[in-house]
N, C-alpha and C positions, 0 to 999 in steps of 0.2 A: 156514420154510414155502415149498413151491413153488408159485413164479407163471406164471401162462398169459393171452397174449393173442392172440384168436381174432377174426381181420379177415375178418368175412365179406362177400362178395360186391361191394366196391368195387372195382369192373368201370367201363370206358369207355361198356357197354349201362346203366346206372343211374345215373349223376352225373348230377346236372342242376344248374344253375343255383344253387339254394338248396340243394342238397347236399353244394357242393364245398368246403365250405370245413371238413368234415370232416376233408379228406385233408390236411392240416396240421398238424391235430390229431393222428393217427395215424400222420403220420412221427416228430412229435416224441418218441408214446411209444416207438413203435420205436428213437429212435436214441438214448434215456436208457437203455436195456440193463439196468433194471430186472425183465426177465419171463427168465423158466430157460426159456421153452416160448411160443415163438410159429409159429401156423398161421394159412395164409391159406383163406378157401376161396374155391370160383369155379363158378359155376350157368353152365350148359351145355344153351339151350333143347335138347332133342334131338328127333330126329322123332316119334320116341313121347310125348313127353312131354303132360302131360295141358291144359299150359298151351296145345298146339298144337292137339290133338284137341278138347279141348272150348271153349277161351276164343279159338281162332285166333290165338291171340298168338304170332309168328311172329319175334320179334327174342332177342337175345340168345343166338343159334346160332352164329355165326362169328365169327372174328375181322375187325374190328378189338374188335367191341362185347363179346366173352369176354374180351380180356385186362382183368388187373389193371390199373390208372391206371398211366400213367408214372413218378409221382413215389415211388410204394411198389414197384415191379415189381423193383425192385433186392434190395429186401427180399426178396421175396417168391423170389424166385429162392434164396435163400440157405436158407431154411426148406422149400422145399413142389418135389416134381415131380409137374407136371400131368399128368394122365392124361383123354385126349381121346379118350371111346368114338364 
């Protein structure tokens, strides 16, 4: 059977406090080599986007707060090329 693990959106603009101790968790699975298929993905406020136009929610546009965390970005480099519209 093939396996897939799908790391979505742990970004620098979303960790907080009580969230990070996820990203521990998630290296470990990454680095037991257990998954045929792993992707990361990464949310990209953009100017259009509807988080901007209707909620004004203006973060998570640039980097630093786009990138993946430091401690998976290695990872993530090895699986995924971002594409930054």
């Amino acid at each position: 059977m093939i396996s897939a693990l799908l790391v979505i959106d742990v970004q620098n603009g979303f960790i907080t406090n009580s969230s990070r101790a996820v990203i521990s968790k998630i290296k470990r699975l990454l680095s037991s080599k257990k998954f045929d298929h792993i992707a990361f993905t990464q949310f990209i406020n953009s100017p259009k986007s509807h988080f901007r136009t209707i909620k004004n929610w203006h973060r998570v546009s640039k980097s630093p707060e786009t990138d993946i965390v430091m401690e998976l970005a290695p990872f993530a480099r090895q699986f995924l090329t971002l594409n930054r519209l």
